[in-house]
N, CA, C and O atoms as a printed pandas DataFrame, in Angstrom:
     atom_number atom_name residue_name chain_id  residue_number  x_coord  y_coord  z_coord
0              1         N          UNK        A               1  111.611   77.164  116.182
1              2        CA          UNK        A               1  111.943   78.344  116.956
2              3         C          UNK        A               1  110.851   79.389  116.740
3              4         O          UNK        A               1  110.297   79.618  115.665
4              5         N          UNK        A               2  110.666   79.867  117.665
5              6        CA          UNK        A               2  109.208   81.131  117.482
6              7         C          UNK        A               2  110.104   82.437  117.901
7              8         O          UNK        A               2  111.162   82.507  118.527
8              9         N          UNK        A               3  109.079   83.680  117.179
9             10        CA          UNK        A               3  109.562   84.889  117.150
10            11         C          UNK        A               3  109.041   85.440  118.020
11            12         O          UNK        A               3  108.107   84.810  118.516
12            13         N          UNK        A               4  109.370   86.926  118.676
13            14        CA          UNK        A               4  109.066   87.316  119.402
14            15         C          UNK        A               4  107.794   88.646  118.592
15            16         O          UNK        A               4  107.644   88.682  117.371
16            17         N          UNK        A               5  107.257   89.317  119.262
17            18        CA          UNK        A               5  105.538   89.898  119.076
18            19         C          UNK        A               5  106.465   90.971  118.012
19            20         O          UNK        A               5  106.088   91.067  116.844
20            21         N          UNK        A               6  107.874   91.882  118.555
21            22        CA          UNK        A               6  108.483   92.802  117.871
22            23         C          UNK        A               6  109.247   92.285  116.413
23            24         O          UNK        A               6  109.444   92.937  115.388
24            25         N          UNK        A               7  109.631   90.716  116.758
25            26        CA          UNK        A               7  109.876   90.114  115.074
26            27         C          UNK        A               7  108.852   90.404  113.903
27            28         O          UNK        A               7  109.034   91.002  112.842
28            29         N          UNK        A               8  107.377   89.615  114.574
29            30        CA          UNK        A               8  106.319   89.597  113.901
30            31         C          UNK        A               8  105.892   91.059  112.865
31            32         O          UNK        A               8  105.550   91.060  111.682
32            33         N          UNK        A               9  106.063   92.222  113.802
33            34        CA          UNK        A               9  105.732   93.215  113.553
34            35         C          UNK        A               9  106.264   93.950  112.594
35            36         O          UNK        A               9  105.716   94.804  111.898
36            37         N          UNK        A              10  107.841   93.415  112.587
37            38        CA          UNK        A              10  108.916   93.849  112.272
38            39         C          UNK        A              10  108.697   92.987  110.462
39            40         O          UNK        A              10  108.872   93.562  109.387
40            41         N          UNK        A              11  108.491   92.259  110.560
41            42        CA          UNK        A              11  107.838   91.243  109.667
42            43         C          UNK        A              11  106.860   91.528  108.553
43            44         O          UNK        A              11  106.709   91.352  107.344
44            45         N          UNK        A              12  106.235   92.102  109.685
45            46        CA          UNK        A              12  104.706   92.711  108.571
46            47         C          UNK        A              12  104.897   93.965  108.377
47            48         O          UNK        A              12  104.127   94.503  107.581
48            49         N          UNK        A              13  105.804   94.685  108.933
49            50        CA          UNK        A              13  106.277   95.856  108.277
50            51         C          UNK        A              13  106.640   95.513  106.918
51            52         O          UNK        A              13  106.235   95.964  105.847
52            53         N          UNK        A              14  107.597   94.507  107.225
53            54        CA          UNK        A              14  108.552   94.578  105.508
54            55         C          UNK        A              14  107.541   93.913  104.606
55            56         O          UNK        A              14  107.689   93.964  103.385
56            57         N          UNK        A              15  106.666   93.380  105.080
57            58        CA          UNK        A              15  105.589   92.982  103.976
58            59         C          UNK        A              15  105.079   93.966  103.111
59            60         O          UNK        A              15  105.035   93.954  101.881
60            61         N          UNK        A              16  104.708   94.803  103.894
61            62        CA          UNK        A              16  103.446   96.176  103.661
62            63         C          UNK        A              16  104.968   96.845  102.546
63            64         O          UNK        A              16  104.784   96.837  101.329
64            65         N          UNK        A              17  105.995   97.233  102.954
65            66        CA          UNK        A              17  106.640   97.735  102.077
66            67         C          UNK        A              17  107.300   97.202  101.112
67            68         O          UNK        A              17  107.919   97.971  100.376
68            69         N          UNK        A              18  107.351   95.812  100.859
69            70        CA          UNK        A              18  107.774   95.136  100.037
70            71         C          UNK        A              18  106.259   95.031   99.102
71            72         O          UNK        A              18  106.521   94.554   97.998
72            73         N          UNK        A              19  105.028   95.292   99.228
73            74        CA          UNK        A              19  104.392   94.763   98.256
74            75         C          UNK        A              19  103.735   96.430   97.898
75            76         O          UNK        A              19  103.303   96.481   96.747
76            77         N          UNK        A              20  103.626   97.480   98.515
77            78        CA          UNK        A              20  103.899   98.730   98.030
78            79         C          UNK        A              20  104.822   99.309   96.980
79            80         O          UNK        A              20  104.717  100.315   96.278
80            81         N          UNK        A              21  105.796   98.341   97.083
81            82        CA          UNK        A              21  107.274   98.254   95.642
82            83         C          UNK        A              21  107.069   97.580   94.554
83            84         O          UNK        A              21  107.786   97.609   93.554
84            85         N          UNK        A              22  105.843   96.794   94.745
85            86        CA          UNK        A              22  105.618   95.716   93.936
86            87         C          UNK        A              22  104.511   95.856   92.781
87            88         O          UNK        A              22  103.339   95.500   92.904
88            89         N          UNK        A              23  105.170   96.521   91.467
89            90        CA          UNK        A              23  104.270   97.308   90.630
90            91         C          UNK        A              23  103.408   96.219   90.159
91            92         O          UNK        A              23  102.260   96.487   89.805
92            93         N          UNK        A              24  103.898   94.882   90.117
93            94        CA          UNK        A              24  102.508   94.160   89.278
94            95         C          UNK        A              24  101.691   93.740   90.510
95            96         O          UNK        A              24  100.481   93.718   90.284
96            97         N          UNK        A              25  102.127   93.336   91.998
97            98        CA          UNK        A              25  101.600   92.906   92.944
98            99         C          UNK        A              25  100.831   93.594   93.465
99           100         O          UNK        A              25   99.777   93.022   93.747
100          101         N          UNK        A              26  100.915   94.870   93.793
101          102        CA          UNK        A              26  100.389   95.922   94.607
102          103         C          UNK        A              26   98.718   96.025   93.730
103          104         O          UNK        A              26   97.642   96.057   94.328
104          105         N          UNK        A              27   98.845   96.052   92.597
105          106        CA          UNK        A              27   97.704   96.631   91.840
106          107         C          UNK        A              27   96.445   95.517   92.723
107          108         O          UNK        A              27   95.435   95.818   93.360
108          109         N          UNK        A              28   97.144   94.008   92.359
109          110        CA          UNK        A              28   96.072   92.849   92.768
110          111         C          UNK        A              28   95.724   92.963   94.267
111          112         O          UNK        A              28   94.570   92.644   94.554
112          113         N          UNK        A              29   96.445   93.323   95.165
113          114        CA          UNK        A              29   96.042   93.162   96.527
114          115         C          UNK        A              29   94.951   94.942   96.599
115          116         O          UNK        A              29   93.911   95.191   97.208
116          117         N          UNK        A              30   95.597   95.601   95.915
117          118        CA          UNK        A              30   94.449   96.696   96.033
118          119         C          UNK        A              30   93.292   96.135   95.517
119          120         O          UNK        A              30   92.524   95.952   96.462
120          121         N          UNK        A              31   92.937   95.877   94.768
121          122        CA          UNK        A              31   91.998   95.804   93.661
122          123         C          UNK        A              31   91.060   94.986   94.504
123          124         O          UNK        A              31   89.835   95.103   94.503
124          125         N          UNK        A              32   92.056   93.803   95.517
125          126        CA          UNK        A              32   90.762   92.902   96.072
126          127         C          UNK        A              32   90.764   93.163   97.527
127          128         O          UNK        A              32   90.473   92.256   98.306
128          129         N          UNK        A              33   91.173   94.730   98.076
129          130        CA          UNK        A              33   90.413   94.957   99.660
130          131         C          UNK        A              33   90.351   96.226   99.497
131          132         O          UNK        A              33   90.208   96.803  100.575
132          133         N          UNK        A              34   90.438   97.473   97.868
133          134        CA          UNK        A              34   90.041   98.400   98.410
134          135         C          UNK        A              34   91.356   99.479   98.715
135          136         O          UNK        A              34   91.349  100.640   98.306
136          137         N          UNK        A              35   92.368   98.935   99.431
137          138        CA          UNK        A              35   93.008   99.883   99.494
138          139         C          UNK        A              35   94.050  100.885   99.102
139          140         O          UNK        A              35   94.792  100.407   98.244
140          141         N          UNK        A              36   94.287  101.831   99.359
141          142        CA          UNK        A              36   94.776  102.803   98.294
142          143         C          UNK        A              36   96.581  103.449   99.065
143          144         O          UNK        A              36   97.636  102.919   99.414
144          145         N          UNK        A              37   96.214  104.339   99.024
145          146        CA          UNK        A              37   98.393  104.664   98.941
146          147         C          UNK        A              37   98.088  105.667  100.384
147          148         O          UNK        A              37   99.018  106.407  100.701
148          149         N          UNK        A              38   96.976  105.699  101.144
149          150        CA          UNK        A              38   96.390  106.317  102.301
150          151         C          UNK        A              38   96.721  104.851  103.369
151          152         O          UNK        A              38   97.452  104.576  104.320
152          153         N          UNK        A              39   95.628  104.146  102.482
153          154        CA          UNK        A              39   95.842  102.777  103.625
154          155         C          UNK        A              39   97.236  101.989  103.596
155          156         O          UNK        A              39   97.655  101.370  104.574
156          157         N          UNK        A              40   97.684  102.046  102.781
157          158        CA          UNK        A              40   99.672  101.649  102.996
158          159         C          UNK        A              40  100.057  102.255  103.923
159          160         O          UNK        A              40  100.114  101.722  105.030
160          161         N          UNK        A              41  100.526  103.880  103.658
161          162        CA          UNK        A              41  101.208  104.883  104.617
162          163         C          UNK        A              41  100.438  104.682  106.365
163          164         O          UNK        A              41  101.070  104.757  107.418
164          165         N          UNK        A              42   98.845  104.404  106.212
165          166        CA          UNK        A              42   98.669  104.350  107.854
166          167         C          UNK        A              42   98.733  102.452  108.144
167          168         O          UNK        A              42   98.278  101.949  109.171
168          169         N          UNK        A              43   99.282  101.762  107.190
169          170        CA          UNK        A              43   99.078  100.702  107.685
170          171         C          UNK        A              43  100.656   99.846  108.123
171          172         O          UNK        A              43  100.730   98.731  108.640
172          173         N          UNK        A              44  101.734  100.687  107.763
173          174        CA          UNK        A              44  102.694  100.663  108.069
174          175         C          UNK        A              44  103.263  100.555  109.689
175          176         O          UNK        A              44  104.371  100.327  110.174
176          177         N          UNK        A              45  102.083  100.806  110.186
177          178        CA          UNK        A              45  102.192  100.815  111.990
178          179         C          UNK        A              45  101.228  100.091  112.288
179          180         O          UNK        A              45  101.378   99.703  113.446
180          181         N          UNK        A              46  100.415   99.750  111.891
181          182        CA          UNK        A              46   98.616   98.677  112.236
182          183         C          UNK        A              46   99.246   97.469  112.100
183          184         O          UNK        A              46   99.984   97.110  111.182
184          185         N          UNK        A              47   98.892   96.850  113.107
185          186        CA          UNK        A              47   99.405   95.009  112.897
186          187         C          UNK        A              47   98.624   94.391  112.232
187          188         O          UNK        A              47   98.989   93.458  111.517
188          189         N          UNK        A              48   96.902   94.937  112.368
189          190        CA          UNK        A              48   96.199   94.865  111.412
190          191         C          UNK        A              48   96.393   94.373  110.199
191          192         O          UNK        A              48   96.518   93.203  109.838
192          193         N          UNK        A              49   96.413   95.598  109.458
193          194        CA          UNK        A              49   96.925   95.818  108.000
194          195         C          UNK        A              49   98.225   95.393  108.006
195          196         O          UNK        A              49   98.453   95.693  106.835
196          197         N          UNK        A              50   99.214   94.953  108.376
197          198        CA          UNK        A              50  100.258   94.328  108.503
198          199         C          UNK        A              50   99.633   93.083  107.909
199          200         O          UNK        A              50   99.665   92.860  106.698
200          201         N          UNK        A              51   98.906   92.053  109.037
201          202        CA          UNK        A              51   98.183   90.755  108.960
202          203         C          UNK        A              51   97.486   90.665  107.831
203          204         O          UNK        A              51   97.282   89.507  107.465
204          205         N          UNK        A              52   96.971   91.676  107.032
205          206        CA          UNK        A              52   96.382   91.164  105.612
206          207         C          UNK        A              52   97.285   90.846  104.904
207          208         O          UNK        A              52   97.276   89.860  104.168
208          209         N          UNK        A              53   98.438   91.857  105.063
209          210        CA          UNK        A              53   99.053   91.798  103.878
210          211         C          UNK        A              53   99.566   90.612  103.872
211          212         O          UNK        A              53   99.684   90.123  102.749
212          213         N          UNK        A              54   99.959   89.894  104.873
213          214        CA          UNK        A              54  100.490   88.778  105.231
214          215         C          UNK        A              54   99.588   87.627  104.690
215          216         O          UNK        A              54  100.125   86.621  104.227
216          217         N          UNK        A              55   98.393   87.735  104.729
217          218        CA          UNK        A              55   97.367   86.974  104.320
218          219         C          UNK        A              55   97.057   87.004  103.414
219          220         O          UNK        A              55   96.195   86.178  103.112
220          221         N          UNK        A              56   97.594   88.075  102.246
221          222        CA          UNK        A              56   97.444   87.885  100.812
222          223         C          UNK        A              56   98.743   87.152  100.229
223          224         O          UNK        A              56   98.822   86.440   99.228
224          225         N          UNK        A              57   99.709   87.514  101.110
225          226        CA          UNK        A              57  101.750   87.344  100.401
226          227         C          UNK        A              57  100.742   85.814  100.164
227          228         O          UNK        A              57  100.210   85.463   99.111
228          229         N          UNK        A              58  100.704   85.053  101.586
229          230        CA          UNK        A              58  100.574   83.548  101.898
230          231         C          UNK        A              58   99.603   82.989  101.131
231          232         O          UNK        A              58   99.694   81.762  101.166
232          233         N          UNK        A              59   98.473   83.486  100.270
233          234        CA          UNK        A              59   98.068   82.685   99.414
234          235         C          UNK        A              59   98.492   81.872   98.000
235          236         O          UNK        A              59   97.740   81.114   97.389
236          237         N          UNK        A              60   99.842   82.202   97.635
237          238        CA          UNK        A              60  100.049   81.944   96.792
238          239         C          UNK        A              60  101.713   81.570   97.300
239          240         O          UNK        A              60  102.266   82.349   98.076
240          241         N          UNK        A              61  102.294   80.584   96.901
241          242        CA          UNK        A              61  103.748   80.172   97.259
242          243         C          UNK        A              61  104.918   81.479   96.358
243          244         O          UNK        A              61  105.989   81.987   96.688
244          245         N          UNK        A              62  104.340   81.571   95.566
245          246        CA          UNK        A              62  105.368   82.488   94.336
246          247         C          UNK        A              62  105.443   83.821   95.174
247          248         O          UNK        A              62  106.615   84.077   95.450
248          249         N          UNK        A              63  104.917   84.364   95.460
249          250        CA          UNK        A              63  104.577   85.654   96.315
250          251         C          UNK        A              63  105.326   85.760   97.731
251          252         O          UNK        A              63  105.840   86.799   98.148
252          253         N          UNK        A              64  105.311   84.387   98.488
253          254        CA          UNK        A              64  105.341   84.406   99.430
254          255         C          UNK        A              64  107.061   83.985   99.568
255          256         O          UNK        A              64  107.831   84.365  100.450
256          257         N          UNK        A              65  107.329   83.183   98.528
257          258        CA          UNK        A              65  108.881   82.945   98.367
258          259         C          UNK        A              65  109.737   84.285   97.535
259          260         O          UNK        A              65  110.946   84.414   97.731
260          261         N          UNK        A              66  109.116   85.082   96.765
261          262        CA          UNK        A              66  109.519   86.650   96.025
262          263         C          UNK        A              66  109.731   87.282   97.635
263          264         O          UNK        A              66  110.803   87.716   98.057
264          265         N          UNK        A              67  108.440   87.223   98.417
265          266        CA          UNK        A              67  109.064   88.335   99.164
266          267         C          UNK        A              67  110.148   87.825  100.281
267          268         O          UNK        A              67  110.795   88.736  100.799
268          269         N          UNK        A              68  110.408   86.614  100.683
269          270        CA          UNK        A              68  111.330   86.403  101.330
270          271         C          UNK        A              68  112.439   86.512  100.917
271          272         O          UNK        A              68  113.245   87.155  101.589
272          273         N          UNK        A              69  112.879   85.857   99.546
273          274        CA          UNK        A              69  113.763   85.764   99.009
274          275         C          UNK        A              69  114.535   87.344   99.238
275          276         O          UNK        A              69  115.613   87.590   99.780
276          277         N          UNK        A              70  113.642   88.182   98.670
277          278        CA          UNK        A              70  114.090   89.640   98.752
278          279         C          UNK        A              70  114.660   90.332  100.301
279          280         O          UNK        A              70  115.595   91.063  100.628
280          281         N          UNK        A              71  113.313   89.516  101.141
281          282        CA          UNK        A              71  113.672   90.243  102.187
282          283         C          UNK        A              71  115.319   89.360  103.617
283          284         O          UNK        A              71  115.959   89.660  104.625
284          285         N          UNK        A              72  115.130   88.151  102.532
285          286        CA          UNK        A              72  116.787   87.309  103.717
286          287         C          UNK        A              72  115.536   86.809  104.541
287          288         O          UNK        A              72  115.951   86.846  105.699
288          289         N          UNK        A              73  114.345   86.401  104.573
289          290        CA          UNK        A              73  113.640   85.470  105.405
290          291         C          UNK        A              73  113.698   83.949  105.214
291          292         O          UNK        A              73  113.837   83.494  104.078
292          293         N          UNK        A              74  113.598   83.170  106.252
293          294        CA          UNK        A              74  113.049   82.053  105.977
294          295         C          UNK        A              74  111.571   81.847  105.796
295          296         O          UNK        A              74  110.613   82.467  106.258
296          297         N          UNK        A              75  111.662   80.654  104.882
297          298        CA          UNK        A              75  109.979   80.865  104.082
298          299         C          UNK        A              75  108.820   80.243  105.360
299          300         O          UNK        A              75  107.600   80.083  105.328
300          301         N          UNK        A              76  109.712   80.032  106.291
301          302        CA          UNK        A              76  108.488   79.717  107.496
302          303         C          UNK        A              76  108.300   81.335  108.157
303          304         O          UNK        A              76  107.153   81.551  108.550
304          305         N          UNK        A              77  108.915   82.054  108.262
305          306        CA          UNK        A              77  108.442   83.296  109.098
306          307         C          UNK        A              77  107.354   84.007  108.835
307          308         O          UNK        A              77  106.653   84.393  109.771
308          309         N          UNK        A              78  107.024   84.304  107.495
309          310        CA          UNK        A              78  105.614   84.942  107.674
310          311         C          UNK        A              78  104.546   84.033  108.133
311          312         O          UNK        A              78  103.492   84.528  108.532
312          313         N          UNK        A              79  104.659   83.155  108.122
313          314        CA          UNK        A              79  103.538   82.340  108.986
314          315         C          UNK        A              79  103.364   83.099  110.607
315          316         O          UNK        A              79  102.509   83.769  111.185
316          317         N          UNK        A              80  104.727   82.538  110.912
317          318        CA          UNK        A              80  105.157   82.634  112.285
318          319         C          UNK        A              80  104.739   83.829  112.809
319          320         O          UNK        A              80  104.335   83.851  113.971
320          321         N          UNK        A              81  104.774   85.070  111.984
321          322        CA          UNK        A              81  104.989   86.264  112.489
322          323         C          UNK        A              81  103.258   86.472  112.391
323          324         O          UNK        A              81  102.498   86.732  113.324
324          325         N          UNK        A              82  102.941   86.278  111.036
325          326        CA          UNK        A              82  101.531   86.388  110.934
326          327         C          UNK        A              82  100.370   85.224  112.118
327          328         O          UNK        A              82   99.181   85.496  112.289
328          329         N          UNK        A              83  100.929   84.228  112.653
329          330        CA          UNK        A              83  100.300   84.119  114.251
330          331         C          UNK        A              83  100.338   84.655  115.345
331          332         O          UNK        A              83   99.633   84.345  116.305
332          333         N          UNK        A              84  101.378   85.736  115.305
333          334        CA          UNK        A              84  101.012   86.604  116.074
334          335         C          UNK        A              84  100.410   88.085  116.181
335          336         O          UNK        A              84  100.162   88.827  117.131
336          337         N          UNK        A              85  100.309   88.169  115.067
337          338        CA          UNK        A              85   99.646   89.410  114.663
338          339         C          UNK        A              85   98.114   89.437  114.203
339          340         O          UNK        A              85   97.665   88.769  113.272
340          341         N          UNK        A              86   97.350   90.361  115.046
341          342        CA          UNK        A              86   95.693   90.313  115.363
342          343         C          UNK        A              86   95.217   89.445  114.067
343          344         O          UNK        A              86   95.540   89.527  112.882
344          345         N          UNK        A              87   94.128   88.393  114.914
345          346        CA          UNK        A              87   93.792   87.468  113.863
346          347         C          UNK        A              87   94.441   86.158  113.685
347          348         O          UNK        A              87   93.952   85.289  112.962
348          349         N          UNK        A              88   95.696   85.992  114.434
349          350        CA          UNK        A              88   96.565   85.008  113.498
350          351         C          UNK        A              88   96.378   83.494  114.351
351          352         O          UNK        A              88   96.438   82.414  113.765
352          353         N          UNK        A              89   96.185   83.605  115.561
353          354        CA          UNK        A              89   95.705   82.668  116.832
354          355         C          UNK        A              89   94.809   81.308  115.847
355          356         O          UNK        A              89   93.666   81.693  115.602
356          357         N          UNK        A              90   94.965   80.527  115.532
357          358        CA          UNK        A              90   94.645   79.212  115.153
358          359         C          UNK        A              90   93.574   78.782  115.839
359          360         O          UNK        A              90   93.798   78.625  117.039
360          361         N          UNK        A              91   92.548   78.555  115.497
361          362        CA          UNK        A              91   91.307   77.991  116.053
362          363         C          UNK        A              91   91.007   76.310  116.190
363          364         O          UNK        A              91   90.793   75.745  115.117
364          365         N          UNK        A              92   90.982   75.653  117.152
365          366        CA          UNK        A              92   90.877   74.549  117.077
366          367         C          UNK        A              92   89.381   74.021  116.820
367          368         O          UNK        A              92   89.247   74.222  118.027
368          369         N          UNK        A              93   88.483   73.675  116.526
369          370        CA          UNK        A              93   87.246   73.086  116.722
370          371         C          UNK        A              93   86.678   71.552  117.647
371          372         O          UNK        A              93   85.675   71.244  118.291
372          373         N          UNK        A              94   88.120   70.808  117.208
373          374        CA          UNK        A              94   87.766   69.742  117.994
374          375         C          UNK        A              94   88.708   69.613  119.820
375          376         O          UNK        A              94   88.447   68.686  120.586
């Protein structure tokens, strides 16, 4: 089943504020793009910055199952949501 563009968004909202809550997590995703408690508050509306955050939860399974767990997701949706949000479009080569 696929989400709609306002799920996605809706999605990477709760990311951005679920890992803003996240006193040991938050430090590591700053530390490796830079951003600070400026770029949270304006990234809370950027699908953008939504999509990183999404792209940091998803590197690691522990992270990515913490924040669902918390948030009542299934552990396929940040994928889902994060293909639709700038960037997320799958590139084929062959």
């Amino acid at each position: 089943m696929s989400i709609s563009q306002d799920r996605a968004e809706m999605i990477g909202l709760q990311a951005v504020a679920w890992l803003a809550g996240n006193d040991d997590l938050c430090p590591v995703f700053q530390g490796a793009t830079g951003a600070g408690e400026a770029e949270f508050r304006a990234g809370l509306s950027d699908p953008e910055f939504q999509a990183s955050v999404l792209d940091f939860l998803l590197m690691d399974d522990a992270w990515i199952t913490a924040f669902c767990d918390a948030q009542g997701l299934g552990y396929d949706m940040p994928m889902q949501a994060r293909a639709l949000l700038p960037g997320g479009v799958q590139v084929h080569w062959t």
